[in-house]
KELUM-266385 format. One record per residue (C-alpha): residue in one letter; chain; y, x, z. Coordinates in steps of 0.001 Angstrom, whole numbers, plus 500000, padded with zeros to 6 digits. Each point is the difference from the previous one (the first is absolute). Layout:
N
LUMPA   residuo   cadena        Y        X        Z
LUMPA         A        A        Y        X        Z
...
//
This chain:
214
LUMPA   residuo   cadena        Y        X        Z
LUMPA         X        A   501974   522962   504507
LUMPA         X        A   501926   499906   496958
LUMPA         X        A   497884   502639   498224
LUMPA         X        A   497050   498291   501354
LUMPA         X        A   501119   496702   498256
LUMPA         X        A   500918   501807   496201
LUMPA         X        A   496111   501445   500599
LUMPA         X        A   498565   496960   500759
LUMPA         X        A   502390   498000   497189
LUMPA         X        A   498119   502045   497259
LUMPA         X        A   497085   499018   501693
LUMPA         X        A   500332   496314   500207
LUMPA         X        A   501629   499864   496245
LUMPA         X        A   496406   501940   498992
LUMPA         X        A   498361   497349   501977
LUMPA         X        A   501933   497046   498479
LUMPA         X        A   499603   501259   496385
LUMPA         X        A   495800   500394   501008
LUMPA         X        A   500132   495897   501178
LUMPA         X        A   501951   499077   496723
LUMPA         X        A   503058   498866   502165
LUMPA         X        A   502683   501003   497641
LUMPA         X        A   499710   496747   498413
LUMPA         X        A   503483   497815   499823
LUMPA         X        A   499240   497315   503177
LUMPA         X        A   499182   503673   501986
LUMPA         X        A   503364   501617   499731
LUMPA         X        A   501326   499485   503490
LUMPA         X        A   496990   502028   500674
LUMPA         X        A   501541   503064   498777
LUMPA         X        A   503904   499199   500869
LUMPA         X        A   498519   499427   503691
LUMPA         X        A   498563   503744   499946
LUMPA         X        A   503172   501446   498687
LUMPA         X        A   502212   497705   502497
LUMPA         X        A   497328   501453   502897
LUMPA         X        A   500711   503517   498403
LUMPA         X        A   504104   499716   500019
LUMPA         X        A   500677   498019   503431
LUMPA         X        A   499095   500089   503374
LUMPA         X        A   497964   497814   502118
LUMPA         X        A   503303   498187   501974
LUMPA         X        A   501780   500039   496485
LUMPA         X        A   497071   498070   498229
LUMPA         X        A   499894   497438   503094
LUMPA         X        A   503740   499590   500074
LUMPA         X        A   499191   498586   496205
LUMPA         X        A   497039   497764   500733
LUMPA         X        A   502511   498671   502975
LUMPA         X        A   502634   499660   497389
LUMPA         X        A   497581   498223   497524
LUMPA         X        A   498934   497228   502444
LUMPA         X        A   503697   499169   501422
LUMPA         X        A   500901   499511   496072
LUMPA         X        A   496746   497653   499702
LUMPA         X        A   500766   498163   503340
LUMPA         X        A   503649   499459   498281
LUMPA         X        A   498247   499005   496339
LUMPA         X        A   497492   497566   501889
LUMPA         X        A   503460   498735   501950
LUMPA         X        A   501245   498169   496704
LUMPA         X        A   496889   498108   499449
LUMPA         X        A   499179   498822   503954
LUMPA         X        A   502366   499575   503090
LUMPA         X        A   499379   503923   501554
LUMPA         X        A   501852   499901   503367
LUMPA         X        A   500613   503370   501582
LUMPA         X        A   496841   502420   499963
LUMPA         X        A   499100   502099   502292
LUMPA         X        A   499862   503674   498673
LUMPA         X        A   497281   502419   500332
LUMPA         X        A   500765   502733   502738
LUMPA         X        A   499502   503358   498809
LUMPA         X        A   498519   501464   496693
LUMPA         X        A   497544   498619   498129
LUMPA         X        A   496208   500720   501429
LUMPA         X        A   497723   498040   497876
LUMPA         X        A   498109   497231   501260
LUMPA         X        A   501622   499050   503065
LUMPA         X        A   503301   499779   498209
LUMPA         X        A   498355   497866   497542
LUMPA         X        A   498568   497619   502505
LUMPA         X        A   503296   500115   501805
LUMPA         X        A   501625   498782   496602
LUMPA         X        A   497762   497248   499850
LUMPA         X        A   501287   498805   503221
LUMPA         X        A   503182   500709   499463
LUMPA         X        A   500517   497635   496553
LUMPA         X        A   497624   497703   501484
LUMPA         X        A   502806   499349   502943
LUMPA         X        A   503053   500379   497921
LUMPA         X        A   499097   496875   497575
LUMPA         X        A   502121   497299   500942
LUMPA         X        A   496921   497468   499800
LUMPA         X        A   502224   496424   501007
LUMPA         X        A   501879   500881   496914
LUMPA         X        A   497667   499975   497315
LUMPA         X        A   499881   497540   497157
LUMPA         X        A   497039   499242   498202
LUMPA         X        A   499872   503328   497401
LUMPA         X        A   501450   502788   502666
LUMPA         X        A   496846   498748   502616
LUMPA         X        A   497752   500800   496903
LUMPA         X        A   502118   503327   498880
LUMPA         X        A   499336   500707   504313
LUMPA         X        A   496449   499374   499705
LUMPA         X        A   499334   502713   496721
LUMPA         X        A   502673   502582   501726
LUMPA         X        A   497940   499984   503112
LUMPA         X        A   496828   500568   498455
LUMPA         X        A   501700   502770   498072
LUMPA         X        A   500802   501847   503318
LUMPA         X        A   496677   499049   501404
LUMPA         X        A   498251   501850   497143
LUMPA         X        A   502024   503092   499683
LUMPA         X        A   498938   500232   504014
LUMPA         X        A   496140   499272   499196
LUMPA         X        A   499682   502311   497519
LUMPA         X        A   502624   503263   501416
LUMPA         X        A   496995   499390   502802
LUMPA         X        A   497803   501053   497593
LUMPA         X        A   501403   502892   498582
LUMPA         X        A   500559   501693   503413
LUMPA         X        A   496370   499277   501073
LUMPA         X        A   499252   501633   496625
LUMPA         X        A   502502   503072   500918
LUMPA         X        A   498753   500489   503572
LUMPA         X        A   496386   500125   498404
LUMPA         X        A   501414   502665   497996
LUMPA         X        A   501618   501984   502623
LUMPA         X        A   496629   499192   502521
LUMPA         X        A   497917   502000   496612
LUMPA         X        A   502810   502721   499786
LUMPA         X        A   500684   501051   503449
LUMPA         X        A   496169   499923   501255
LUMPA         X        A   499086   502490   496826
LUMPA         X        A   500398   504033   501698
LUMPA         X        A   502796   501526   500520
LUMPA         X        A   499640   502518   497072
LUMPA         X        A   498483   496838   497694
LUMPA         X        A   503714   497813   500544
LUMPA         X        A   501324   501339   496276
LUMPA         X        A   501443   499093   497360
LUMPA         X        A   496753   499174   497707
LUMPA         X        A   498447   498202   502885
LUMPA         X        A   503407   497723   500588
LUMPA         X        A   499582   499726   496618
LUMPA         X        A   496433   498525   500061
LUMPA         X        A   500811   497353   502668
LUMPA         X        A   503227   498527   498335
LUMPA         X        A   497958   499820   496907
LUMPA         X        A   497340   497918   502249
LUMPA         X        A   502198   497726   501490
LUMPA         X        A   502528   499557   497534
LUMPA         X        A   497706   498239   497880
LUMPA         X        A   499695   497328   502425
LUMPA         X        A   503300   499928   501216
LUMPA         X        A   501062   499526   496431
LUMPA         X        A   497189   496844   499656
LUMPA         X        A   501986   498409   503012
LUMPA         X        A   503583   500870   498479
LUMPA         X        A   498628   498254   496679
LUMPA         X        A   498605   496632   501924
LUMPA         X        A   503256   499927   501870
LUMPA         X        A   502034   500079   496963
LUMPA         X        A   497449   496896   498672
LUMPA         X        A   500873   498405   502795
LUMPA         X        A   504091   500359   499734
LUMPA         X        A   499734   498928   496621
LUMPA         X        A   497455   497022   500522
LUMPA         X        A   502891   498542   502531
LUMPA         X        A   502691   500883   497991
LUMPA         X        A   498614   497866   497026
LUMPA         X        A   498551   497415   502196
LUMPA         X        A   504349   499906   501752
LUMPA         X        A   501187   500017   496088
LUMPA         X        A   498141   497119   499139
LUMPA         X        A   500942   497999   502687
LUMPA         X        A   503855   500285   499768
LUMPA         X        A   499603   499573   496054
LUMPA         X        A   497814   496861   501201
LUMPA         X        A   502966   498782   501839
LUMPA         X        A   502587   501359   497874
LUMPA         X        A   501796   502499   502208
LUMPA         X        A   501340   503368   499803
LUMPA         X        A   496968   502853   499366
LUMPA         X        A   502108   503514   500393
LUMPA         X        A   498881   500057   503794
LUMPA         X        A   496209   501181   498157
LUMPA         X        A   501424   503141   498242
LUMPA         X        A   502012   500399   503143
LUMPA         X        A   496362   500522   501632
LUMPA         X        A   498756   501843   497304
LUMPA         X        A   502699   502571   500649
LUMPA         X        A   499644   500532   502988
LUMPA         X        A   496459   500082   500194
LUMPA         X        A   500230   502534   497778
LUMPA         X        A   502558   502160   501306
LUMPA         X        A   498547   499792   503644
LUMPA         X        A   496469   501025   498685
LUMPA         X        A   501591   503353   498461
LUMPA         X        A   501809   500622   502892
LUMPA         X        A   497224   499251   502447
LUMPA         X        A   497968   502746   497770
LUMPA         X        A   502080   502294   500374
LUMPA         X        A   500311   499594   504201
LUMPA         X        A   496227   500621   500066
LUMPA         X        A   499834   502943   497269
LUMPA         X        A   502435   501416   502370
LUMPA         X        A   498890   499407   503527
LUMPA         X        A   496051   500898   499268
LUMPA         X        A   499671   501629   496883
LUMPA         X        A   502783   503052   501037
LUMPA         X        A   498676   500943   503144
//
């Protein structure tokens, strides 16, 4: 698989530099293919795992968090996103909030919410994909072909990655304004920003490496 991957690496960077995606806000774009390239599948879910515990424990000094319920297993995409949903949605201690936290609740929920909505998205986008790949011949499932398809759906699956990021950033500014509003403490907002941003990379790279290398 691993010589599979460095093939289809070159392949994707020739594909990224053809979309114009080496521009600065597209750069986790290229660290997720080399993070794909360098780790396996259980080592790049052990880090998305290790990336939500450390948000669950950010989020915990702006609301009451009461235990939460880990995930079982590695990470698998959607369902573990739903299941995180869930999971924060039970762990807020709700009869605790003041005023601000039940406001800070309502934004982190619809945080979770979207990264769910639109990671259901991209995998109806990558099973499309794989549905055009695998039904080509046998002799026709090459590189050049592969090559084709993630040019095809990339495009869109970039369009959704760039309305989700408007979307992060719309509540982000929309949370900002209301705790400078009522003069309290902002850093929670690059706290999100963070990890939105260091989930999406390594969420990249979990796909590059479960569908793209096979």
């Amino acid at each position: 698989m691993k010589k599979t991957l460095k093939v289809l690496l070159v392949v994707l960077l020739v594909v990224a530099v053809a979309l114009g995606w080496f521009l600065v806000n597209n750069r986790d774009y290229i660290k997720a293919l080399f993070l794909a390239e360098e780790n396996t599948g259980t080592e790049i879910s052990t880090n998305i795992g290790e990336r939500e515990r450390r948000t669950v424990e950010t989020l915990g000094k702006y609301v009451p968090i009461k235990e939460i319920k880990e995930e079982s297993g590695e990470y698998n995409g959607l369902e573990y996103e739903k299941q995180s949903v869930e999971n924060i949605k039970s762990a807020i201690d709700y009869d605790s909030l003041d005023n601000i936290q039940a406001e800070i609740t309502k934004y982190i929920l619809r945080l979770y919410e979207l990264k769910s909505e639109y990671l259901g998205r991209a995998e109806a986008l990558i099973q499309k994909a794989k549905s055009e790949f695998y039904s080509l011949p046998a002799d026709d499932r090459n590189v050049d072909n592969r090559t084709k398809i993630i040019l095809k759906y990339s495009k869109d699956a970039y369009s959704a990655l760039a309305q989700c990021d408007s979307e992060v950033n719309k509540i982000c500014n929309s949370l900002e304004k209301y705790l400078k509003d009522n003069k309290a403490d902002t850093s929670i907002v690059s706290e999100i920003k963070k990890a939105y941003e260091e989930e999406k990379t390594l969420k990249k790279a979990y796909y590059i490496n479960k569908y793209i290398g096979e």
